[in-house]
KEMI-139981 format. One record per residue: x, y, z of N, C-alpha, C in turn; residue in one letter. Coordinates in steps of 0.05 Angstrom, whole numbers, padded with zeros to 5 digits, always signed. Example, Ala and Ser with C-alpha at 12.3 -4.5 7.8 and 13.67 -1.06 7.14 Angstrom:
+00264-00114+00156+00246-00090+00156+00264-00066+00156A+00257-00045+00142+00273-00021+00143+00258+00001+00157S
***
This chain:
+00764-00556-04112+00768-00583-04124+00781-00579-04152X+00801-00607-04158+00814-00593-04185+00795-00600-04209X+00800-00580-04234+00786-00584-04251+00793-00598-04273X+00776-00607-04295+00785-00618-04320+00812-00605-04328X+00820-00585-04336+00839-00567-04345+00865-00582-04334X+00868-00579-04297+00885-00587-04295+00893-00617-04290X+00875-00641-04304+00878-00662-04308+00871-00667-04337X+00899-00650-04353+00889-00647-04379+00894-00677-04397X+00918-00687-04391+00926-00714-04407+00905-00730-04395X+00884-00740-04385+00864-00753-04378+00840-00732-04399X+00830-00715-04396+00816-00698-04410+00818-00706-04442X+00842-00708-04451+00853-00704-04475+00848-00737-04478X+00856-00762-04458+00847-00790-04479+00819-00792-04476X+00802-00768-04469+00774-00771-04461+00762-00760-04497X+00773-00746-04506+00767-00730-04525+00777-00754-04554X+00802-00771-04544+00802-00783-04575+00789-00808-04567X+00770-00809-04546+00756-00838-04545+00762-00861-04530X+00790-00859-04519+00786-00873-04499+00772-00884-04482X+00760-00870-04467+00736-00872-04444+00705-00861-04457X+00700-00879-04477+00678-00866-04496+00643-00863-04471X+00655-00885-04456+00619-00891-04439+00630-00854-04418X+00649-00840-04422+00652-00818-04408+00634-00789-04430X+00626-00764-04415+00613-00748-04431+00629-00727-04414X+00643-00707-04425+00654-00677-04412+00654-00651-04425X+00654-00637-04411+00666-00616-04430+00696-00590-04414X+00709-00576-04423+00722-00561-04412+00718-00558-04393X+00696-00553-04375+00688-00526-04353+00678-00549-04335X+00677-00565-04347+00661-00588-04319+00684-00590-04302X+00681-00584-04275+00697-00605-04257+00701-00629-04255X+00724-00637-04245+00725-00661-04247+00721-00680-04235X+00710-00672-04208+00696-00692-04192+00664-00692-04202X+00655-00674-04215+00628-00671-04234+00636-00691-04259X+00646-00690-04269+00646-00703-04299+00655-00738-04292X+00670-00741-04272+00675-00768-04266+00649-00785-04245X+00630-00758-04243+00610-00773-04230+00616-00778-04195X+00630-00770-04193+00643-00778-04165+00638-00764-04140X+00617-00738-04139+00617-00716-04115+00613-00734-04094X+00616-00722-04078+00608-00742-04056+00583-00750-04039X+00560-00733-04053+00532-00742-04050+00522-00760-04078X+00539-00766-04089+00530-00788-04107+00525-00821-04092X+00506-00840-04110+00507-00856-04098+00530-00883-04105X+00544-00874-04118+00570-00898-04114+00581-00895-04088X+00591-00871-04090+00592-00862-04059+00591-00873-04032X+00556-00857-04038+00537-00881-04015+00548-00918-04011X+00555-00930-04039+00552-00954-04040+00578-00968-04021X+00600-00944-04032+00638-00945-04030+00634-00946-03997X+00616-00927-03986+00610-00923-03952+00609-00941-03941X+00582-00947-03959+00564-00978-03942+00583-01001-03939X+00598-01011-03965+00614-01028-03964+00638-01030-03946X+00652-01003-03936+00676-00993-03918+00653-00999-03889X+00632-00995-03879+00624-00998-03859+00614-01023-03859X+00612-01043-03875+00602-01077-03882+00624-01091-03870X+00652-01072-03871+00683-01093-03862+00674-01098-03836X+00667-01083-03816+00659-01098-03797+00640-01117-03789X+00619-01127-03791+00598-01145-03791+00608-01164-03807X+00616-01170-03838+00624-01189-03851+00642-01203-03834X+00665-01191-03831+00698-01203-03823+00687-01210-03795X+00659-01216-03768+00651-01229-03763+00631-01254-03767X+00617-01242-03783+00595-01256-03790+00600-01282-03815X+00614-01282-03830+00623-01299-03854+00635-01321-03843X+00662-01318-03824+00663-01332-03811+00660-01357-03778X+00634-01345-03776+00620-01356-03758+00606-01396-03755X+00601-01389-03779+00598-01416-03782+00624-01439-03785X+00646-01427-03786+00674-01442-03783+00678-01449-03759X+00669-01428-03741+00683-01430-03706+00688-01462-03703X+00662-01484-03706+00672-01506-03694+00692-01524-03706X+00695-01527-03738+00711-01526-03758+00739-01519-03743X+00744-01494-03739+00769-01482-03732+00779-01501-03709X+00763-01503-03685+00766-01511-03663+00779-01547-03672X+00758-01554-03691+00769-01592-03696+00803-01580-03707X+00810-01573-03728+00821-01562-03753+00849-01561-03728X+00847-01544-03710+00863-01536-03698+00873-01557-03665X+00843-01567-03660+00855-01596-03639+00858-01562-03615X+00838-01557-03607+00833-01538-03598+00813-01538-03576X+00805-01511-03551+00779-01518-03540+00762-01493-03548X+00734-01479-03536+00712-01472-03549+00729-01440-03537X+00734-01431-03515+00746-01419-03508+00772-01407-03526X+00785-01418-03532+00813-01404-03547+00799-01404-03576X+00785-01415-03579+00772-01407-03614+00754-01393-03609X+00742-01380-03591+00717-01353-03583+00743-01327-03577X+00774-01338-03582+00792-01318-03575+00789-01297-03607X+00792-01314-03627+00792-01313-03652+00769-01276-03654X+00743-01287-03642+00722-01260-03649+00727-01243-03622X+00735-01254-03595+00734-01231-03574+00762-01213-03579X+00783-01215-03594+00818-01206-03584+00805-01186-03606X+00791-01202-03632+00774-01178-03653+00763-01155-03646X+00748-01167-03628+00732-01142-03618+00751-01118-03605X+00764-01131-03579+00782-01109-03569+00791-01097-03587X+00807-01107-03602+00823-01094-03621+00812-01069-03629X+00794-01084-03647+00769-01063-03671+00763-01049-03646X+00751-01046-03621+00752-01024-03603+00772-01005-03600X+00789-01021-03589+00810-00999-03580+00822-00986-03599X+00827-00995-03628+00852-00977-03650+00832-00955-03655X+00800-00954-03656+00775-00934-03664+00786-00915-03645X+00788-00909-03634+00805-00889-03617+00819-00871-03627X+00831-00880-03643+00855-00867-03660+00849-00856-03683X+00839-00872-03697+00826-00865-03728+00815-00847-03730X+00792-00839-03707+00777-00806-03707+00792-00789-03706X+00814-00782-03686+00837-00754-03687+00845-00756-03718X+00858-00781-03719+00883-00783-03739+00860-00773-03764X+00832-00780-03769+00824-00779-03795+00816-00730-03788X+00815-00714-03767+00805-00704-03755+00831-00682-03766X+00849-00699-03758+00880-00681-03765+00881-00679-03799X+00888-00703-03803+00902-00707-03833+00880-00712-03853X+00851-00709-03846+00822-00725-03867+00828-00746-03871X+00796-00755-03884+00794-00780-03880+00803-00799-03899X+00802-00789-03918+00819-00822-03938+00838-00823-03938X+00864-00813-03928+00891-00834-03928+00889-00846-03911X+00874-00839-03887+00877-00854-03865+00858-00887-03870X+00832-00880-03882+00819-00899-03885+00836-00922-03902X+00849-00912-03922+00858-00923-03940+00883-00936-03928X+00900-00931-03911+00919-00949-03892+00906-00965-03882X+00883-00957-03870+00877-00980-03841+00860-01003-03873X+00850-00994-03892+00843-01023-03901+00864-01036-03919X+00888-01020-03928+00912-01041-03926+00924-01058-03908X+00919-01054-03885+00927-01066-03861+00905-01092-03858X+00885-01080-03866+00856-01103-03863+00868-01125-03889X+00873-01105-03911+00873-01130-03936+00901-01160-03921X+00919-01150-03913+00944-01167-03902+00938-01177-03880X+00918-01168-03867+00914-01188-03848+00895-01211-03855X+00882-01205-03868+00864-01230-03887+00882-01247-03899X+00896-01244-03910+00918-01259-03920+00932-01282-03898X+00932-01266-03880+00953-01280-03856+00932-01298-03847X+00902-01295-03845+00882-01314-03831+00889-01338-03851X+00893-01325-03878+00879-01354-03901+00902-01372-03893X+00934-01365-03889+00954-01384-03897+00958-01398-03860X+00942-01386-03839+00949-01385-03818+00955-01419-03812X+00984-01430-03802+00982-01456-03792+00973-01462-03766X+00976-01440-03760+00975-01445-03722+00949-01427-03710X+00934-01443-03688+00912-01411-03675+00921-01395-03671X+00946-01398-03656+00965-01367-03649+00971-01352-03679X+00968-01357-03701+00970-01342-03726+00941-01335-03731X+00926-01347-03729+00901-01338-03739+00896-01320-03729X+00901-01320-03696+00889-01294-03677+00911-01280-03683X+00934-01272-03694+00953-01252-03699+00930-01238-03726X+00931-01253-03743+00916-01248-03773+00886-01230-03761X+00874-01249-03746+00851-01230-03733+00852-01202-03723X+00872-01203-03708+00883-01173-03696+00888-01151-03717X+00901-01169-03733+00914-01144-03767+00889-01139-03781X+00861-01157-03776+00833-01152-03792+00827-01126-03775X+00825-01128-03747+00816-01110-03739+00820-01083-03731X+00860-01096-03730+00862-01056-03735+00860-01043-03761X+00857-01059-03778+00857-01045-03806+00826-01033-03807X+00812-01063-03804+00785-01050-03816+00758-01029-03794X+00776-01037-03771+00753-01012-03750+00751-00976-03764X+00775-00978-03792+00783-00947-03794+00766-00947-03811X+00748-00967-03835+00730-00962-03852+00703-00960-03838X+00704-00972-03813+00670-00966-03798+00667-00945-03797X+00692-00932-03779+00687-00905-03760+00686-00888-03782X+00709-00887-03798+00710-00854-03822+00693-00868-03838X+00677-00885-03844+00651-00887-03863+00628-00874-03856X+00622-00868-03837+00604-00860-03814+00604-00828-03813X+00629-00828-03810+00635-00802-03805+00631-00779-03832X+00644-00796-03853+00640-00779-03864+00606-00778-03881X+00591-00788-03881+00570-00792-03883+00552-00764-03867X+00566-00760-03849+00562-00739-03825+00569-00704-03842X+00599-00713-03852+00614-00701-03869+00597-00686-03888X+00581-00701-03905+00570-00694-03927+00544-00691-03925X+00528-00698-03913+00505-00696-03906+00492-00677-03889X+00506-00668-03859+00504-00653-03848+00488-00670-03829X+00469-00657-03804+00463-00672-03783+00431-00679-03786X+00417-00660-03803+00388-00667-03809+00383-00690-03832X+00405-00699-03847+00394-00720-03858+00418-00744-03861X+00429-00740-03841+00450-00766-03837+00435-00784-03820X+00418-00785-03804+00403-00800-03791+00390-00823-03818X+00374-00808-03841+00363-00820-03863+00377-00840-03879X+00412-00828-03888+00421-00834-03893+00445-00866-03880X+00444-00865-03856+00445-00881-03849+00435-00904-03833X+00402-00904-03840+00391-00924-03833+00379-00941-03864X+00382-00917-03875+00388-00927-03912+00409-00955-03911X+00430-00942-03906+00458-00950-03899+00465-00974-03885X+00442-00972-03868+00445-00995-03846+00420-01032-03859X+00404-01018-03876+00387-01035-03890+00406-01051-03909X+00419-01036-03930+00442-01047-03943+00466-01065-03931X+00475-01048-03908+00507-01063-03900+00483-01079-03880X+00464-01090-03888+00456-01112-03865+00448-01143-03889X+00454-01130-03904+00461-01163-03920+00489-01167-03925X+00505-01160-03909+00537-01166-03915+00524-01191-03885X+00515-01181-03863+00512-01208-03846+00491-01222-03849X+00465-01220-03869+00451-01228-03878+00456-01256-03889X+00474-01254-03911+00493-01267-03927+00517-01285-03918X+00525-01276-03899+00546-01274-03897+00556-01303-03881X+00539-01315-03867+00529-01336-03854+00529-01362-03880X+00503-01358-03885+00496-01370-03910+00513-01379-03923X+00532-01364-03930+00544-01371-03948+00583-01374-03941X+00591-01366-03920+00605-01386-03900+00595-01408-03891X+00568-01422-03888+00561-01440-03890+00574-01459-03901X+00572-01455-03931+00576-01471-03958+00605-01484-03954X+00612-01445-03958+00650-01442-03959+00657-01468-03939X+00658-01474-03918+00659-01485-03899+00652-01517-03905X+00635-01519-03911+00629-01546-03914+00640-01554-03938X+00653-01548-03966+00642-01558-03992+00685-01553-03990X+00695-01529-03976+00714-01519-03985+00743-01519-03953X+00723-01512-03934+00741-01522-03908+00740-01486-03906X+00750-01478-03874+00750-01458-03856+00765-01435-03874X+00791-01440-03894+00799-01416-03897+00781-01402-03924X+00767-01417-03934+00754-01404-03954+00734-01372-03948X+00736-01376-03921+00719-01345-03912+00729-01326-03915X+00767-01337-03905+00780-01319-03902+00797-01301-03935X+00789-01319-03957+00802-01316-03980+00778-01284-03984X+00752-01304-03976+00729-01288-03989+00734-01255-03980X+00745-01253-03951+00746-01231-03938+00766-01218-03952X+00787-01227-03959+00813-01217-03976+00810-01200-03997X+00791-01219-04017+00781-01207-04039+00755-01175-04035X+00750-01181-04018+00730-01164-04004+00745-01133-04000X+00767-01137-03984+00784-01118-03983+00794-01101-03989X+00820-01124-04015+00818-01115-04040+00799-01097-04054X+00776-01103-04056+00755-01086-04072+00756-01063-04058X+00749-01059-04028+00760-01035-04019+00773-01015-04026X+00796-01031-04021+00818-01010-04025+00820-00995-04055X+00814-01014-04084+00815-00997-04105+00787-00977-04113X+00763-00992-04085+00745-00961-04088+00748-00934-04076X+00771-00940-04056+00780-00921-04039+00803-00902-04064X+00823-00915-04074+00831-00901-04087+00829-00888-04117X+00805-00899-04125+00796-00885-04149+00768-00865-04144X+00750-00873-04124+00723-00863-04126+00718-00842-04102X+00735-00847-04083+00734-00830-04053+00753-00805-04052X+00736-00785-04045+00753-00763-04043+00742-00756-04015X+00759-00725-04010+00766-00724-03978+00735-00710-03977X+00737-00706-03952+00702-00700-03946+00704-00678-03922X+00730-00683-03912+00745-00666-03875+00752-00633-03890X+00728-00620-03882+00740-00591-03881+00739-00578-03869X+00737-00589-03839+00757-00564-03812+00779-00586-03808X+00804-00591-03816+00817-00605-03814+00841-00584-03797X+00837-00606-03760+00849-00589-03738+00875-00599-03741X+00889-00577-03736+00918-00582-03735+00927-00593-03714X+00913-00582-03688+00916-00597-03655+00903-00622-03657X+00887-00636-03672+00878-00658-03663+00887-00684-03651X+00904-00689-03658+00921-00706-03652+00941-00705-03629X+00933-00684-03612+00953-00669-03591+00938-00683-03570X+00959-00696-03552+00941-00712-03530+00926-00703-03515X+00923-00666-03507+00913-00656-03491+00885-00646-03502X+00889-00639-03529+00862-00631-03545+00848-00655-03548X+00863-00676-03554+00844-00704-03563+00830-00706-03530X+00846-00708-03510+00826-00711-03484+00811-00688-03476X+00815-00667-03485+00800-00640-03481+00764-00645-03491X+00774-00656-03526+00751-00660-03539+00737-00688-03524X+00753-00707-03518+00725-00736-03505+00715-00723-03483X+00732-00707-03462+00718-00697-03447+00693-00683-03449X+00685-00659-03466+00667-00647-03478+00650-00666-03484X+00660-00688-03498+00626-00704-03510+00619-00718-03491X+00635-00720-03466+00627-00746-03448+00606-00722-03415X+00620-00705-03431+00594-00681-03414+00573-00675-03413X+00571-00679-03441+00544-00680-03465+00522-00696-03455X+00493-00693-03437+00477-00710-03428+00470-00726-03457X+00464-00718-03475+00450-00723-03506+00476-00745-03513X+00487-00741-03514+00512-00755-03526+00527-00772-03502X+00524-00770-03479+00527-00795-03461+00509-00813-03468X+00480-00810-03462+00454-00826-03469+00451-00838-03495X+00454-00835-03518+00461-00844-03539+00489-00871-03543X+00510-00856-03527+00529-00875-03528+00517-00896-03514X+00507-00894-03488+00497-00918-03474+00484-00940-03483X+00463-00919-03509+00438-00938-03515+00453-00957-03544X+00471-00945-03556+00488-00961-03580+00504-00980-03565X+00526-00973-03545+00540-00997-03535+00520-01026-03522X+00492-01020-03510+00484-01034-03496+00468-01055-03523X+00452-01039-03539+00443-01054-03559+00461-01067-03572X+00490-01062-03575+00504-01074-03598+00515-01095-03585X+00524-01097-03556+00531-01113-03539+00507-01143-03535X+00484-01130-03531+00482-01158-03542+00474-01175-03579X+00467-01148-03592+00487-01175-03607+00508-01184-03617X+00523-01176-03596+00557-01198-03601+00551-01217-03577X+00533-01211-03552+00524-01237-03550+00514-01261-03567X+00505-01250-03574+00482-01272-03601+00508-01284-03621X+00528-01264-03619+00550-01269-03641+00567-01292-03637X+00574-01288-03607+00590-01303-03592+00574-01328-03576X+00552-01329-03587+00545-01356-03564+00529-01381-03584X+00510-01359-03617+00490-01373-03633+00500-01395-03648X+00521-01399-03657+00544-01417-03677+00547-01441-03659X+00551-01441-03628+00547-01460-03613+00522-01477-03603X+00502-01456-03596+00474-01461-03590+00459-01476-03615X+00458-01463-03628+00450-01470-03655+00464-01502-03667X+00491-01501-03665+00493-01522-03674+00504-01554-03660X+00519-01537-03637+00517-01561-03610+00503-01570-03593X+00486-01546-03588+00455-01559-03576+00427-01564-03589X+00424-01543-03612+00404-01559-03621+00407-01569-03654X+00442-01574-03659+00434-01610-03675+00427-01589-03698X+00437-01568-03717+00430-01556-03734+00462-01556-03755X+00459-01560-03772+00491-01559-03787+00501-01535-03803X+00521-01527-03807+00537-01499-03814+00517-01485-03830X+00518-01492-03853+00487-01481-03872+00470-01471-03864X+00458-01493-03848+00418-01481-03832+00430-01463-03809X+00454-01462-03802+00458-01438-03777+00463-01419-03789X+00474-01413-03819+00478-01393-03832+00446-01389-03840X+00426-01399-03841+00399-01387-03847+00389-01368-03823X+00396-01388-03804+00375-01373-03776+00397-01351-03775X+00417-01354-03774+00432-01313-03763+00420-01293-03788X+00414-01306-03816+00405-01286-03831+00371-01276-03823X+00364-01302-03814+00333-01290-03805+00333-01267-03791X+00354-01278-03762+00351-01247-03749+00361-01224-03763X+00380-01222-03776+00398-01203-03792+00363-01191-03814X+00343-01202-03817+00324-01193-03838+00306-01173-03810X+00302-01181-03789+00294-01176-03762+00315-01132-03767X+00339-01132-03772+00353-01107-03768+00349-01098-03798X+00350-01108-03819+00339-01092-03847+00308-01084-03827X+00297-01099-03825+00260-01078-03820+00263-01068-03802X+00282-01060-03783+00281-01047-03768+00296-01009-03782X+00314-01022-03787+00324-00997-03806+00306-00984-03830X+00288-01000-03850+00275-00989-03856+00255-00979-03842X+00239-00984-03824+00220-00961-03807+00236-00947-03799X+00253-00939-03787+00275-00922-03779+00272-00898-03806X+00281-00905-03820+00303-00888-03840+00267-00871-03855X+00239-00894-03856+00219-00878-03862+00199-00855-03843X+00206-00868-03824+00194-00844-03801+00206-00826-03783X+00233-00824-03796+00247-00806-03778+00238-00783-03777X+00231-00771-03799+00226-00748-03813+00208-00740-03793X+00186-00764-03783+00162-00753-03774+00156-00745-03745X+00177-00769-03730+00174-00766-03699+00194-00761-03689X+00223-00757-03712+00240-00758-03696+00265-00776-03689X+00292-00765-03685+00302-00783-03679+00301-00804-03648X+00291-00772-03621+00293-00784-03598+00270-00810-03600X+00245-00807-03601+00224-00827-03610+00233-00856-03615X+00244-00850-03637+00256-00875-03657+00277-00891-03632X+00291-00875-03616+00316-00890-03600+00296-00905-03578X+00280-00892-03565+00272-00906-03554+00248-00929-03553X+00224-00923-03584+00223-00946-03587+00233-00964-03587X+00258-00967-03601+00279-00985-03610+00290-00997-03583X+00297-00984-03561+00301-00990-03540+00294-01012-03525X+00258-01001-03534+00247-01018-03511+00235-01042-03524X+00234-01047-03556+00243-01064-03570+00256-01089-03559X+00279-01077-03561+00308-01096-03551+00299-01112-03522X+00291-01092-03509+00287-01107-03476+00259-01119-03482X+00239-01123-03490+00222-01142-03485+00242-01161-03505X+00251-01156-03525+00259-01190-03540+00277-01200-03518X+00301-01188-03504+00315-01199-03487+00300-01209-03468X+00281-01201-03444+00269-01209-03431+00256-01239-03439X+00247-01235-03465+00226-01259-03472+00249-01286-03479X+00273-01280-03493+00285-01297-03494+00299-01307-03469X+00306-01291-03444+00310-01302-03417+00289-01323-03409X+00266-01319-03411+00246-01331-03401+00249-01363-03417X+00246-01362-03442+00251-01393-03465+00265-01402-03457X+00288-01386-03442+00313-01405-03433+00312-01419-03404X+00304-01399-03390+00294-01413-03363+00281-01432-03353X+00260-01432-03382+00229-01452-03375+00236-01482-03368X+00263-01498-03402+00273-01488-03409+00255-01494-03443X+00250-01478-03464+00247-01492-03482+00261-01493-03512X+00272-01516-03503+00295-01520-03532+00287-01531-03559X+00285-01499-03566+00266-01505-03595+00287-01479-03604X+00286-01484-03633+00297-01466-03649+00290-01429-03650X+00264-01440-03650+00240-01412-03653+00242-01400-03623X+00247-01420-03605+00255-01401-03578+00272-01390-03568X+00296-01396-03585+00320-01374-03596+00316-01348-03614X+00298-01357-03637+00302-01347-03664+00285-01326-03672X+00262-01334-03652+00236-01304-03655+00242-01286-03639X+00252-01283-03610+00260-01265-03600+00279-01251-03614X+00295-01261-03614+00327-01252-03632+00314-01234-03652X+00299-01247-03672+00294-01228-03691+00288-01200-03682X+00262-01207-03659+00245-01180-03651+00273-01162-03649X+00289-01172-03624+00313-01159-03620+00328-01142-03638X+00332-01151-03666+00348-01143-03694+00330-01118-03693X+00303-01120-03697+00283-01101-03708+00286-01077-03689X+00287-01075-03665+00294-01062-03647+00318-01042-03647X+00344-01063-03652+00372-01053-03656+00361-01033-03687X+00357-01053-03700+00357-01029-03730+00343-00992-03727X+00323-00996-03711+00305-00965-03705+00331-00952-03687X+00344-00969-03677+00354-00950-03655+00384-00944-03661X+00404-00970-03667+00428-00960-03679+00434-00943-03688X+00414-00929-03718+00424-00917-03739+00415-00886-03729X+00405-00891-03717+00388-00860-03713+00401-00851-03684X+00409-00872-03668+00425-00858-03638+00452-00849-03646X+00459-00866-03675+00480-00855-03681+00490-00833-03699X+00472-00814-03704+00464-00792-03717+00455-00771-03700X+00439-00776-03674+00438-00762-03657+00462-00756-03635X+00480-00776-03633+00497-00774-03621+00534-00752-03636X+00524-00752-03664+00551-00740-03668+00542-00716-03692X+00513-00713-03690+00506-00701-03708+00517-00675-03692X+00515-00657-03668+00509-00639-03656+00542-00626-03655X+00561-00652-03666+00593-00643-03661+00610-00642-03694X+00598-00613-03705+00612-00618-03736+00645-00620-03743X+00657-00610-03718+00679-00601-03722+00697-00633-03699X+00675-00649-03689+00695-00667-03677+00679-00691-03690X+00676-00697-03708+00658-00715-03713+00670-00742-03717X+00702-00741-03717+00724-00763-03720+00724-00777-03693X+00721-00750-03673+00725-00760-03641+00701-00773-03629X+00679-00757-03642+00660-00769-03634+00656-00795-03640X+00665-00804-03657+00655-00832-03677+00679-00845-03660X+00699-00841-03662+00721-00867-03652+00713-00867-03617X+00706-00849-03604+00704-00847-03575+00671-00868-03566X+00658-00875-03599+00643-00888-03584+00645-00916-03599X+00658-00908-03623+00660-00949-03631+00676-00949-03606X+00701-00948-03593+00720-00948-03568+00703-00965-03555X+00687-00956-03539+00668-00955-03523+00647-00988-03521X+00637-00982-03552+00618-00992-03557+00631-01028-03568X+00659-01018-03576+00663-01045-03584+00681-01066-03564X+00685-01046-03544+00708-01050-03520+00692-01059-03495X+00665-01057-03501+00639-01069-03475+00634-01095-03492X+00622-01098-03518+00617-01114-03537+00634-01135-03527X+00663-01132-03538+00676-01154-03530+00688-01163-03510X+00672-01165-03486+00677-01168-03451+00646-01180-03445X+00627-01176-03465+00606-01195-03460+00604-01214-03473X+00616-01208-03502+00613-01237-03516+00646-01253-03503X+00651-01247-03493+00674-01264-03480+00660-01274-03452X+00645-01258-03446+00631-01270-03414+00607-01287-03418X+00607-01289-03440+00585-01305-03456+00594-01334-03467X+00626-01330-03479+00634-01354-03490+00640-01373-03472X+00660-01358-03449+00668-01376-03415+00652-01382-03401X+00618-01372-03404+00600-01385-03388+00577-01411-03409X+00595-01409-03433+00578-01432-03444+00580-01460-03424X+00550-01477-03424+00544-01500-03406+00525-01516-03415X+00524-01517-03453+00510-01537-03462+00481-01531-03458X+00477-01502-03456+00447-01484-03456+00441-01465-03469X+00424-01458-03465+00425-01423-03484+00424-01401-03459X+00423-01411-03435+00422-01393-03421+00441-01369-03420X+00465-01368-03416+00482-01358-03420+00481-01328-03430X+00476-01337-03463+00468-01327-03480+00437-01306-03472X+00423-01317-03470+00403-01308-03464+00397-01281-03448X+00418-01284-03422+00418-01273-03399+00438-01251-03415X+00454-01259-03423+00471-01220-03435+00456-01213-03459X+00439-01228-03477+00427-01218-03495+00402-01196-03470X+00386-01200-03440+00363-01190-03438+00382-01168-03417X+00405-01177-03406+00418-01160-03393+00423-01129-03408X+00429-01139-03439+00431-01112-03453+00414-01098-03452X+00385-01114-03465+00364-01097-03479+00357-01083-03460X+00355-01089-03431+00345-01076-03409+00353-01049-03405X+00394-01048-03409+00403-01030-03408+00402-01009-03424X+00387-01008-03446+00391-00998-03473+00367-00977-03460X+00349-00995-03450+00315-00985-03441+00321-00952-03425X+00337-00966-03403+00345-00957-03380+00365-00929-03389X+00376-00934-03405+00387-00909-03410+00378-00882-03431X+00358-00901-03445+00346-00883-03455+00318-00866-03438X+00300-00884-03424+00297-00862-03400+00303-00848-03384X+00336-00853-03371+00344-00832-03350+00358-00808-03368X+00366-00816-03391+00380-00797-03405+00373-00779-03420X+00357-00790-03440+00347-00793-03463+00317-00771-03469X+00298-00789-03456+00270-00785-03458+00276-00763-03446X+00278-00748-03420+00278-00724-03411+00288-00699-03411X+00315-00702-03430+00327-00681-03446+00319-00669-03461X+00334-00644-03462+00344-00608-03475+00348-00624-03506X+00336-00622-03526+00349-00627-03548+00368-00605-03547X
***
């Protein structure tokens, strides 16, 4: 790493006071003296916030969906296009981002894909037409799937595989008030200010990104493969992980939990406020309730790993998910249309997702130091590319119920169950 010495004209306005809140001396390095290593916690914060672009740039604007739909003289379907073309997207470009960050490391690459995020925000705010907005959506999502995946990754990077599990259910407590919030307060935006104000908010969001990316983030990739990016090695390596019983099972149990909630994503903004008579605001409360449902889940996560374990933790978390799904199938069947017979399952659900997300996803790429780009994009791919084929099979089967909803929210949790006992529970660590 380079040192003070050879960032001497910075060194030198450090010495006549320029940067007085700075303290150095000769021999300090300079990622030491700027505070910046990469187990610091700005760091941590720069992470959390690069892995927040995803959940926000859904979640903020959620409470707009029906907004958009009047705004635009539109039906429920082509404005559920807006979060499903997202999803694909943010699936499929994660693909890429692991080699590419794998070949070349991770911050130029990160640092493109959230320029690409910052301009596509832009394009949502000025958008006249839906066909622009869903263009603008698409530019959100190839930009910003590259701050999930290499936020993750490198976390992996720096931490190593025994305490990246800790670290990112830390991680996952924090970036869970970006959708906490995020509701809430698209709420407001929305009512007080009209639909593009989410999208300004996301802009500025971006922005912040990108100048933490280029002042505070340094590279973290040090087996940086020269073949990575070679189509035969890149399929050489998914092959390998998709061989992997530990790392099949894992992927299973993340795509199935996360899938449904982009059910909940794609169906609650309607349920909530077309069927049960709730307005942009109080729907931005109840998605934060459950969103408080995945902070306590992450914190037990991130405190008892230590003790039982990551496999433990996945499949509590598992089976978590499938009784809340189950129970909210049943509310819906009976049928009973009450808020709380949405809203308490759901939570349980969050609490579930939180034990199990952060820690399947630590078990899943902890074991691959040298593919840890592939590993990470081969399963957002995956995970966000199932995601958005249910919350789309979710939006086209809306019928003025919660059923819908219900049934791919218990359809998941089941699966989550199910794969963590055929896979999971009986395996070779």
């Amino acid at each position: 790493m380079p040192s003070i010495d050879k960032q001497g004209y910075i060194y030198e306005e450090i010495k006549r006071g320029k940067y007085p809140w700075i303290y150095c001396d000769a021999t300090t390095e300079w990622n030491e003296f700027m505070g910046l290593r990469p187990d610091t916690l700005i760091v941590v914060i720069l992470l959390t916030l690069l892995t927040a672009l995803g959940p926000i740039t859904t979640d903020l604007y959620l409470p707009a969906l029906p907004a958009i739909q009047e705004f635009f003289h539109t039906d429920v379907p082509t404005v559920q296009l807006t979060l499903s073309v997202y999803m694909v997207v943010f699936g499929l470009c994660q693909i890429f981002y692991g080699p590419l960050s794998d070949r070349f490391g991770r911050k130029p690459i990160i640092l493109v894909g959230t320029l690409i995020y910052l301009f596509g925000s832009v394009v949502c705010v000025l958008a006249p037409k839906i066909e622009i907005l869903i263009a603008g959506r698409i530019l959100q999502a190839l930009g910003g799937c590259a701050g999930v995946i290499l936020a993750r990754t490198m976390v992996r990077d720096i931490y190593g595989q025994s305490h990246s599990a800790r670290i990112l259910s830390y991680m996952g407590t924090a970036m869970a008030l970006a959708p906490a919030l995020g509701p809430i307060i698209g709420g407001y935006l929305t009512i007080i200010y009209g639909w593009q104000a989410s999208f300004v908010i996301l802009a500025v969001f971006g922005g912040i990104c990108v100048l933490g990316i280029i002042f505070i983030l340094q590279e973290t990739n040090q087996y940086k493969d020269p073949h990575a990016i070679h189509p035969r090695q890149t399929l050489r390596n998914f092959m390998t992980l998709l061989h992997d019983r530990s790392y099949t099972g894992y992927l299973l149990i993340i795509t199935f939990s996360y899938s449904g909630l982009f059910a909940f994503i794609s169906g609650s903004a309607f349920v909530f406020i077309k069927i049960l008579g709730l307005s942009a605001d109080q729907y931005g409360y109840c998605f934060t309730t459950a969103v408080v449902g995945y902070m306590i889940g992450t914190q037990i996560g991130g405190r008892i790993v230590g003790t039982i374990g990551i496999v433990r933790i996945a499949g509590i978390g598992a089976l978590t998910c499938a009784i809340a799904g189950i129970s909210m199938l049943i509310m819906a069947i009976i049928p009973v249309v009450h808020v709380a017979a949405v809203l308490a399952p759901m939570v349980l659900y969050m609490t579930g997702l939180g034990m199990t997300f952060p820690t399947s996803l630590a078990g899943l790429i902890g074991p691959f130091p040298k593919m840890v780009g592939a590993a990470s994009s081969l399963t957002g791919f995956i995970q966000n590319s199932f995601a958005a084929f249910v919350g789309l099979m979710v939006a086209h089967s809306f019928n003025m119920t919660q059923l819908p909803m219900a049934i791919g929210i218990c359809l998941m949790g089941v699966g989550a169950w199910a794969s963590y006992r055929l896979l999971i529970h009986k395996s070779t660590p």
